[in-house]
C-alpha positions in Angstrom: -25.2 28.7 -2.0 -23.6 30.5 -4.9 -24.6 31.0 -8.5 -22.4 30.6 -10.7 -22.7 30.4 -14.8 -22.7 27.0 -16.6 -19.2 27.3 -18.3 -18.5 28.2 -13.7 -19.7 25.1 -13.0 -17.8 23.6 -15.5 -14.7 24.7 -13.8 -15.4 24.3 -10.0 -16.6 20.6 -10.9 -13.1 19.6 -12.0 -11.6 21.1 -9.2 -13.9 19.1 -7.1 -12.6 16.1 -9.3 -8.8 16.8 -8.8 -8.2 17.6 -12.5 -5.1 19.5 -12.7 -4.3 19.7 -16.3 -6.9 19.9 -19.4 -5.7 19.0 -22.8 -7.7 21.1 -25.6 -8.4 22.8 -28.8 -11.0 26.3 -28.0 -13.6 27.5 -30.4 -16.7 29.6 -30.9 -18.7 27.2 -28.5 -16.4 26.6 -26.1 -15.4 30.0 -25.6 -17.6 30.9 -22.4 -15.4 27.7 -21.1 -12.4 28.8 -21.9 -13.2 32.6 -20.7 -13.3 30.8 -17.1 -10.3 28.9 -17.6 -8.5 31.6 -18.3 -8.3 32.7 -14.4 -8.8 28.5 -12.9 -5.7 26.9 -11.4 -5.9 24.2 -14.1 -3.3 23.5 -16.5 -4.4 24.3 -20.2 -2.6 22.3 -22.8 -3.2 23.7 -26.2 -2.3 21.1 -28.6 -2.7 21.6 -32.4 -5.5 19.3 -33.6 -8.2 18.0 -31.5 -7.3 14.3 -32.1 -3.9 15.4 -30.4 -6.1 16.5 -27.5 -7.5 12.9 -27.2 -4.6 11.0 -27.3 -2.9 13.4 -25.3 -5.5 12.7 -22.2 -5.1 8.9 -23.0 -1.8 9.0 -23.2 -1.8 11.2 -19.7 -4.4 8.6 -18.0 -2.2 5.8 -19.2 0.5 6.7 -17.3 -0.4 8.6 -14.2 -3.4 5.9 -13.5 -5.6 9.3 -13.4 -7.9 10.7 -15.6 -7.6 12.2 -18.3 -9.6 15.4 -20.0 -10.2 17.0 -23.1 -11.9 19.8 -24.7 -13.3 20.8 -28.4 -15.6 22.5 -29.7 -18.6 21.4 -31.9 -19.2 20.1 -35.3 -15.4 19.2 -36.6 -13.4 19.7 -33.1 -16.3 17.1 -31.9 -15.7 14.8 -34.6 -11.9 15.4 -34.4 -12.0 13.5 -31.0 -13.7 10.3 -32.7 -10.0 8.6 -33.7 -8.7 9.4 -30.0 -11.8 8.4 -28.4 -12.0 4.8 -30.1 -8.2 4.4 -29.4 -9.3 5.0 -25.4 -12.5 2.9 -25.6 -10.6 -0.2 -27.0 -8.2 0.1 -24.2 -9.8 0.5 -21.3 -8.7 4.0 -20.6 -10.6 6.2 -18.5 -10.8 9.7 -20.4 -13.3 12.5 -19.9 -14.4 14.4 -23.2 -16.1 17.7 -23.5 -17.6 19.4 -26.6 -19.2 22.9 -27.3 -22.8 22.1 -29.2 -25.0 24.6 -30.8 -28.1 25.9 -28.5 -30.7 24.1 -27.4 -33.1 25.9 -29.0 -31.2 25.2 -32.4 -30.4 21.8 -32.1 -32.4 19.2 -35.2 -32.1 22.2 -37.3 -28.9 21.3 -38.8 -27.4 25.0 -37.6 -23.5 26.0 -38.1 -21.3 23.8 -36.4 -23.9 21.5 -35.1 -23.5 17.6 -34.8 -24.8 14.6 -33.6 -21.5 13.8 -31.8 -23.7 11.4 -28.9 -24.8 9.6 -31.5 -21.1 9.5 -33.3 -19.9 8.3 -30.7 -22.2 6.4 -28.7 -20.2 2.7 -30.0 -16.9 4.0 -28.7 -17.9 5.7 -25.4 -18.6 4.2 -22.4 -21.7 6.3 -21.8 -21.9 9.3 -22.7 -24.5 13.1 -22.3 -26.2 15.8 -23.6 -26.4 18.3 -20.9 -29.6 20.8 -21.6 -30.0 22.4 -18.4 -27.3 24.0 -16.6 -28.8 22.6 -13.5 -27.5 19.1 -14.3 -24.2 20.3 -15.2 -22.1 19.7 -12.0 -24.6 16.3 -11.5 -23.7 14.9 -14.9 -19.8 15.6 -14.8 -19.6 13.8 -11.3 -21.2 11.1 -12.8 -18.8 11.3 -16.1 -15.9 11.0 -14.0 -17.6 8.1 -11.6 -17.8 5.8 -14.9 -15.2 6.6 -16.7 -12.6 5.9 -14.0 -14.6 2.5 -12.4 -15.6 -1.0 -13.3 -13.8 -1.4 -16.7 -12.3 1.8 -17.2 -13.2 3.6 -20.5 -14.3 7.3 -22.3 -16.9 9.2 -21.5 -18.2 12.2 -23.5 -20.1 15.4 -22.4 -21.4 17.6 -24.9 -22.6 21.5 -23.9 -24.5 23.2 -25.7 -23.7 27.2 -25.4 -26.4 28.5 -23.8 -26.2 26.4 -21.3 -22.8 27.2 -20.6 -24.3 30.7 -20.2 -27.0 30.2 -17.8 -27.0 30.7 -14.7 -27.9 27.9 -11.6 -26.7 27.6 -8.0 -23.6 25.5 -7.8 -24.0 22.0 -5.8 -21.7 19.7 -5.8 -23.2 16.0 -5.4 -20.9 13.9 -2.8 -21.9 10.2 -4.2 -23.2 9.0 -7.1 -26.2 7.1 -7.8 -26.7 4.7 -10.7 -28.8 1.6 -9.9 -28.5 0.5 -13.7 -24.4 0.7 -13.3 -23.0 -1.2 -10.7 -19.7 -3.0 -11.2 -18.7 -6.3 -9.6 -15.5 -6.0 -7.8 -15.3 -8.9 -5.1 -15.2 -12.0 -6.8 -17.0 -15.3 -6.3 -15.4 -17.0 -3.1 -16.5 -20.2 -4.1 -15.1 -19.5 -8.0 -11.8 -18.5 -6.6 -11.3 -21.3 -4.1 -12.3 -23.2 -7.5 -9.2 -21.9 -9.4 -6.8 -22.2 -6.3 -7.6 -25.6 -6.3 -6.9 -26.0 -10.2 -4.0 -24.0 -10.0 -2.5 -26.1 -7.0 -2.8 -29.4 -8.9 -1.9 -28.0 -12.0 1.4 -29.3 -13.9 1.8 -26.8 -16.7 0.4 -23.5 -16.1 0.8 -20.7 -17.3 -0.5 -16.6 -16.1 -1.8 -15.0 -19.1 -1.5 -10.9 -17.7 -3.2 -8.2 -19.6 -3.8 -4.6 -19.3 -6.5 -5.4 -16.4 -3.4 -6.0 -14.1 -2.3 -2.8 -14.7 -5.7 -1.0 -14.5 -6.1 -2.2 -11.3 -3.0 -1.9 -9.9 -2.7 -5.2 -8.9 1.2 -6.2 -10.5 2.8 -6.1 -7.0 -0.3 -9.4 -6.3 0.7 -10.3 -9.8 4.3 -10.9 -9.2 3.5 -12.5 -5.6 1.1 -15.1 -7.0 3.9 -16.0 -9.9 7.1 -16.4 -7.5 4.2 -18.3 -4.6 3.1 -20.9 -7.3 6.5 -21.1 -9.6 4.0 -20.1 -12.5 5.7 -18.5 -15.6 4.3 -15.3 -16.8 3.2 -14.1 -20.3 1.7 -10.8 -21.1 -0.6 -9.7 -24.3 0.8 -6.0 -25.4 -1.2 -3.7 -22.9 -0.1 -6.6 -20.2 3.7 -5.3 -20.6 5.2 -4.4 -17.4 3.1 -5.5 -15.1 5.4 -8.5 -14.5 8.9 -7.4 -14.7 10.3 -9.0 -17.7 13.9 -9.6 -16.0 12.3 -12.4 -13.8 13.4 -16.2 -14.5 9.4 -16.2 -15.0 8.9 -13.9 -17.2 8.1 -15.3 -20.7 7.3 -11.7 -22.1 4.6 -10.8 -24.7 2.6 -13.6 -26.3 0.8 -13.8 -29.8 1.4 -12.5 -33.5 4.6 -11.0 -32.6 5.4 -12.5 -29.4 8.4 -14.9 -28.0 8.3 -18.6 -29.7 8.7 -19.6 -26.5 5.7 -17.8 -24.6 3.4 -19.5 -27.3 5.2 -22.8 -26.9 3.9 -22.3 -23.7 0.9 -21.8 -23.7 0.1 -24.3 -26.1 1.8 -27.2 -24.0 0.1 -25.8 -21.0 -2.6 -27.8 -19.1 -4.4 -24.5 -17.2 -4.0 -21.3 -18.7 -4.8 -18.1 -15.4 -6.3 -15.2 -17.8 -5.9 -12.2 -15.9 -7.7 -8.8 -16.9 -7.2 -10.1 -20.7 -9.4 -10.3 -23.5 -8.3 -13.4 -25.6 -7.9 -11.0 -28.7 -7.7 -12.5 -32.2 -3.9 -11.2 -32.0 -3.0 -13.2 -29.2 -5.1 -16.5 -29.9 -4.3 -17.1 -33.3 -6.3 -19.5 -34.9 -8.8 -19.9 -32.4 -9.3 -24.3 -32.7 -5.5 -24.6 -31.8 -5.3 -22.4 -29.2 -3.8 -23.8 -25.9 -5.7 -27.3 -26.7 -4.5 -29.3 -23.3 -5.4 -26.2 -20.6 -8.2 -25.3 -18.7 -8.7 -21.3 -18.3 -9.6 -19.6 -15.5 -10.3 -16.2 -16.6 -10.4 -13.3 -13.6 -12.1 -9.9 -15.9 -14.3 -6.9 -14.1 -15.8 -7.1 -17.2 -18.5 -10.1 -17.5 -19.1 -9.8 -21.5 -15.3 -11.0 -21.7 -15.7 -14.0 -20.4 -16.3 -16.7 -22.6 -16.4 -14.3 -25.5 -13.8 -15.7 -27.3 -12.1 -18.4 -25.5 -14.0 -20.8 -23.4 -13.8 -20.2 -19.8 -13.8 -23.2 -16.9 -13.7 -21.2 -14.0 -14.6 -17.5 -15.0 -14.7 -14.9 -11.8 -15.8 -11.6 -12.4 -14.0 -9.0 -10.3 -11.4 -6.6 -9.8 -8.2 -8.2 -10.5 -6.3 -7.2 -7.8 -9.4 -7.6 -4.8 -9.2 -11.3 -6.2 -5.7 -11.5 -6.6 -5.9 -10.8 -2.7 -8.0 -13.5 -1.9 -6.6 -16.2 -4.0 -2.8 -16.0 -3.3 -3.4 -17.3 0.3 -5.0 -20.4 -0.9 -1.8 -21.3 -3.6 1.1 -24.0 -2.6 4.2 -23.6 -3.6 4.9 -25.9 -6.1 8.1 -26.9 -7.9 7.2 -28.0 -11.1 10.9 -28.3 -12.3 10.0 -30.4 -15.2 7.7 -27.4 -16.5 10.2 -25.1 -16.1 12.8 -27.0 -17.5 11.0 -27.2 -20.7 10.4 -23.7 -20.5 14.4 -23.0 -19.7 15.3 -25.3 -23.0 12.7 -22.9 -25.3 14.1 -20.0 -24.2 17.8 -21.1 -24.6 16.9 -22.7 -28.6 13.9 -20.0 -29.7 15.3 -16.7 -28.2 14.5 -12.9 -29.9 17.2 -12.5 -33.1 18.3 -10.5 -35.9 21.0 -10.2 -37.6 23.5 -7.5 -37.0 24.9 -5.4 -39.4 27.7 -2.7 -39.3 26.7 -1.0 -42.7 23.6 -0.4 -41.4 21.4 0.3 -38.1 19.4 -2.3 -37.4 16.1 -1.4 -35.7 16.4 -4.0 -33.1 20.2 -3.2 -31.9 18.9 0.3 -31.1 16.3 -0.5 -29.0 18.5 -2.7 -27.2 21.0 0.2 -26.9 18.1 2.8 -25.6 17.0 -0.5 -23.4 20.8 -0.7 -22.0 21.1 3.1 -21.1 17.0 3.5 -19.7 16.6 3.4 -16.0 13.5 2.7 -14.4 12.6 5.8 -14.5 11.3 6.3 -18.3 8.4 6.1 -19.9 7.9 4.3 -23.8 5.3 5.7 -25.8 5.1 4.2 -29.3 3.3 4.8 -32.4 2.1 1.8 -34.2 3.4 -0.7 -36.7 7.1 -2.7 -36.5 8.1 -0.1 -34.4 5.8 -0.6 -31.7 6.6 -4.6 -31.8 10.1 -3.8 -31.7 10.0 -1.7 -28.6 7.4 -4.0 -27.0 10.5 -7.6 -28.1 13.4 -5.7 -27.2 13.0 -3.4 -23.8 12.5 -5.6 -20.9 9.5 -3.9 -18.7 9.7 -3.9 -15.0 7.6 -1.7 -13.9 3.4 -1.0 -14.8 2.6 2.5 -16.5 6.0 2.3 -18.3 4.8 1.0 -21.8 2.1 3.3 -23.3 0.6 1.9 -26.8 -3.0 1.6 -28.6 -2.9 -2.2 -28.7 -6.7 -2.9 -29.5 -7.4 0.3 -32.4 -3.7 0.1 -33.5 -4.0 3.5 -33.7 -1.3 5.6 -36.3 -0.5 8.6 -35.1 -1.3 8.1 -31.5 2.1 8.6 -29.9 3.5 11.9 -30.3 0.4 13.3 -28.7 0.1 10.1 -26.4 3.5 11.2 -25.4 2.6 15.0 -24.7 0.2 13.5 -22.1 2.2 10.9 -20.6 5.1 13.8 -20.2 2.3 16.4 -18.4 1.6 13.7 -16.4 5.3 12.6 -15.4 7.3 15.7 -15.9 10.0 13.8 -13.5 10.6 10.9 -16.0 12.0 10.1 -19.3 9.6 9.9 -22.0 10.6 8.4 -24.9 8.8 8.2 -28.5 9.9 5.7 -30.5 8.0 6.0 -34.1 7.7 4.7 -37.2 8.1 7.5 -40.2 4.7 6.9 -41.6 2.9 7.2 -38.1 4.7 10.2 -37.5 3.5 12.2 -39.9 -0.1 11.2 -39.3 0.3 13.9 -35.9 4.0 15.6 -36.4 1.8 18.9 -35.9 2.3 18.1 -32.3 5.6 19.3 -32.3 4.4 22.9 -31.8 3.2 21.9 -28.6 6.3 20.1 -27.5 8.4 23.3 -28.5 6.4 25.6 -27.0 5.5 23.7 -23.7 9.3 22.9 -23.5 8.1 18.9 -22.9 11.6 17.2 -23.3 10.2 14.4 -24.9 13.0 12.2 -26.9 11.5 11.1 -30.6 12.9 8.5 -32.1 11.8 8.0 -36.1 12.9 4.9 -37.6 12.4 5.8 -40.9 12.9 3.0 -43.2 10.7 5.6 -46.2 8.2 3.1 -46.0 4.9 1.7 -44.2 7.0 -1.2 -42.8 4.4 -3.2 -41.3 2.1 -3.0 -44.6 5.2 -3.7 -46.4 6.2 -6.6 -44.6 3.0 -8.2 -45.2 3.3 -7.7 -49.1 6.5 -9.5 -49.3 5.8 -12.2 -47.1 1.9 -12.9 -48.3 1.4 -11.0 -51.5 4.3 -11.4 -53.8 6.5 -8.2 -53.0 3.7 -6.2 -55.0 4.5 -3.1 -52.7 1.5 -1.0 -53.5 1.0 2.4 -51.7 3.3 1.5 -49.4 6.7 3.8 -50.4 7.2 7.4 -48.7 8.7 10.3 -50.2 9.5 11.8 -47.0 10.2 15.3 -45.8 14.0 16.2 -44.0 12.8 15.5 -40.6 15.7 17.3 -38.8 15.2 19.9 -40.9 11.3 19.7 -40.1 12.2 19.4 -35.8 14.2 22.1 -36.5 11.7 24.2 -37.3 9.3 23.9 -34.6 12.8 24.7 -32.2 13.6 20.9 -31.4 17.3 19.8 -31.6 17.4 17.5 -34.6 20.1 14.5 -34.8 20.2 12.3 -38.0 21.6 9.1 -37.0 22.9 6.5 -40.0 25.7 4.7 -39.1 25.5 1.5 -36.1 28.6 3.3 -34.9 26.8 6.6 -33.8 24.0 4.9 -32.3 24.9 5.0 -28.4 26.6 8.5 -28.6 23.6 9.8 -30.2 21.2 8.2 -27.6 24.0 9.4 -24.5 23.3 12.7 -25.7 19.9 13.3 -26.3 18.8 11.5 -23.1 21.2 13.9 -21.5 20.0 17.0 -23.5 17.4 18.8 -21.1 14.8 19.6 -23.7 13.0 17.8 -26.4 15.2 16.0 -28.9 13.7 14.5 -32.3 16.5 12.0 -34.1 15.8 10.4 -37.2 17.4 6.9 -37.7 17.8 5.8 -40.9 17.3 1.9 -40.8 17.1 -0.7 -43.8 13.6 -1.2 -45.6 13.3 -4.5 -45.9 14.1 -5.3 -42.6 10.7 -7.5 -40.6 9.6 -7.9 -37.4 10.4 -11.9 -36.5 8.7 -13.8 -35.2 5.6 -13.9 -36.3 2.3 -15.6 -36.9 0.5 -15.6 -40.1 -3.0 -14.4 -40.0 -5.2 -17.3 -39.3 -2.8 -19.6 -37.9 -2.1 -21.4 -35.0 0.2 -19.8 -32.6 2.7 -22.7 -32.8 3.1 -22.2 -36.3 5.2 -19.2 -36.5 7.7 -17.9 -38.9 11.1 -16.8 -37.5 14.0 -15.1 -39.5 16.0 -18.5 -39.7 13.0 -20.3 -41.1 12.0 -17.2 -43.2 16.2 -17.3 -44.8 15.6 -21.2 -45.4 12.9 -20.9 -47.1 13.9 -18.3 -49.4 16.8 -20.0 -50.1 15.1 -23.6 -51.3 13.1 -21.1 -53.7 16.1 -20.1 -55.1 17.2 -23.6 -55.5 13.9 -24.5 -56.7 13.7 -21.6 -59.3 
């Protein structure tokens, strides 16, 4: 039995957990760590600030299904997690967190670097520990990994304290883990799901509601089948996106504040609404009274606090999506339901996705149609947030899970450059693209060292408009065009990617767009291009806080409306 140090133990527990890349930040805590990685067959990922590290493991979990891991060290690289590890927790992402800590002996006395960082961040963890004996080390990271990646996936945090990174203990490995106080449901209710079968089969109008649980569970292959076996059209919220493939006659796309008018048509004429690993967030219900006011739910969630939490549930099943997914397509009919999808044929032909083009300028939305035309299947989206995350998630049609990697429930600024260093490590065989607004940007743009100097060839795409366009937007439409705090005096971003050793394009005429796209998907390296696009261009439709989801404004009815206030004035 061999005895190995804590900061040992540290490392031959990974290996044990199949971790082959670490994204981190070292400092004086963490050093005793970081001595033993210096020799381990892990992958170290030094990123720049220790928020960059969090995201980065999200971003990496995200898209690999695996997860992911990052190190700081106490006090301010602790708290420099907190941002990534909310973004994580709100998402259901399944991310392992370590952090140096002072000694035992002088933790409560308020010593150099020292932090409460379990209590910080005991509301946006899943669990997490204090490890004080170096003979619980390997026990508690087993566990760390066991929650973190089962039931509803989410963070967990570990935090070591120095000395007992230094101490000594024989290293044992546990095989299985035993929690008697955490034990997820994932077979669901036999009775429950015979229940919804039975609703779905006699159903008229219904509608699959798919969220990021599909995708967590990888359960979009069942997904798809129990869509095409009951002729049931398909919308998605925003972490839902490409787990039906979005070039299927079923496919409705995103749903909510910025989704299709015809998804929320839908789902407000429906009579039985199949919630699948979804929340019922604020941003997809709308006004809550109005929403989908003819439909029963049946609501299929690992998690049981979801259901019924926001939207009331008739059937609720608590399970893993795709082990009940398994068990309930058997028991659908095929049904034609052409009058439903008729209707549904007639919204999408009068209330389809526009804007209007313009050859002076670049439009946001005819680029990402042009990087949607020349993207295989093979590429990975990673977007900040703000319009140009609702852009991206209107205008590239999804077909595959993993593909679309975004903090939907934090709305996180500043998460996808280092999102996109993880997703990258993760996928070094795909296409990663970054498509960013300038404001987010700038909120993580350190992470360009660590692009450069890994040689990620991660594509950025800026659309810099010198303005926060989503804030903006909302002070012309709702608060008289008083655009306060909202204007950037940006820096020369190629001169900036240029700096850090990226290839820098600056693209500003509609003409230029696809030959500047051709060739940095074709550059093998990373490639930052900063788009110029008009400022007071919005993201249509949309919903107005509040409101019902039927009630939405689109660009047509936005222009008409301007105009008989013109005629008014």
């Amino acid at each position: 039995m061999p005895i190995h140090s804590g900061a040992r133990i540290f490392v031959e527990s990974l290996l044990r957990e199949k971790v082959e890349v670490v994204f981190g930040y070292p400092g004086g805590k963490v050093i005793p760590l970081y001595d033993e990685l210096y020799d381990a067959p892990i992958r170290h990922i030094l990123v720049r600030h220790e928020q960059g590290a969090a995201h980065a493991a999200d971003g990496y979990a995200r898209s690999t299904g695996k997860v992911g891991v990052c190190i700081a060290t106490s006090g301010p690289g602790a708290t420099n997690l907190v941002t990534g590890l909310a973004t994580a927790y709100m998402d259901s992402v399944p991310v392992v967190a370590f952090t140096g800590q002072a000694p035992t002996s002088l933790i409560g006395t308020d010593s150099f670097q020292e932090i409460d960082i379990r209590g910080i961040t005991l509301p946006i963890t899943k669990h997490n520990y204090m490890v004080t004996n170096v003979k619980d080390l390997a026990k508690t990271i087993k566990e760390a990994f066991y929650i973190a990646r089962t039931g509803r996936p989410g963070p967990v945090l570990v935090d070591l304290p120095v000395d007992v990174l230094k101490s000594h203990a024989d290293f044992i490995y546990p095989k299985n883990v035993n929690l008697p106080g955490y034990q997820p449901t994932y077979e669901g209710n036999y009775m429950q799901i015979k229940m919804a079968a039975e609703a779905i089969n006699t159903s008229q109008r219904p509608v699959i509601f798919a969220g990021g649980g599909v995708i967590n569970s990888n359960a979009s292959e069942q997904l798809t089948n129990m869509a095409i076996r009951g002729r049931i059209p398909v919308v998605t919220s925003l972490m839902g996106l490409g787990s039906f493939p979005e070039d299927h006659e079923l496919s409705l796309k995103m749903l909510g504040m910025h989704g299709t008018m015809y998804a929320n048509y839908a789902i407000s004429e429906a009579d039985l609404i199949i919630g699948v690993g979804v929340r019922f967030d604020d941003r997809v219900t709308g006004k809550l009274e109005t929403f989908a006011p003819h439909a029963k739910v049946i609501h299929i969630d690992i998690d049981p606090a979801e259901i019924n939490k926001n939207v009331k549930v008739h059937i609720p099943i608590v399970g893993n999506v795709k082990n009940v997914l398994d068990k309930l397509i058997p028991l659908i009919k095929t049904v034609e339901r052409e009058e439903w999808l008729e209707q549904i044929k007639e919204w999408k032909k009068q209330y389809p996705l526009n804007y209007e083009f313009d050859d002076n300028s670049i439009k946001p939305q005819y680029l990402i149609e042009k990087l949607d035309e020349l993207c295989d299947e093979n590429t990975v989206i990673v977007t900040e947030v703000g319009q140009n995350q609702m852009w991206a998630a209107q205008y590239i049609h999804f077909s595959k899970p993993r593909s679309f990697i975004t903090s939907g429930g934090l709305g996180t600024m500043g998460y996808g450059l280092p999102a996109s260093v993880g997703a990258q490590v993760g996928n070094p065989h795909k296409t990663v693209i970054n498509i960013s607004g300038d404001g987010s940007f700038q909120m993580n743009l350190q992470e360009l060292a660590t692009i450069s100097s890994n040689k990620l060839p991660v594509k950025i795409i800026i659309l810099n408009n010198g303005t926060l366009g989503m804030v903006r937007q909302w002070q012309k439409l709702f608060f008289d065009e008083r655009y306060s705090a909202t204007i950037l005096d940006n820096p020369d971003f190629v001169k900036l990617g240029e700096a850090y050793g990226i290839k820098s394009l600056r693209i500003e005429q509609t003409n230029d767009v696809e030959i500047a796209l051709k060739e940095a998907l074709n550059y093998n390296g990373p490639v930052l291009m900063d788009v110029i696009i008009p400022q007071d261009e919005n993201v249509f439709p949309m919903v107005p806080e509040g409101a019902s989801i039927k009630e939405m404004m689109d660009l047509k009815k936005t222009k008409r409306e301007k105009e008989k206030q013109g005629e008014v004035a």
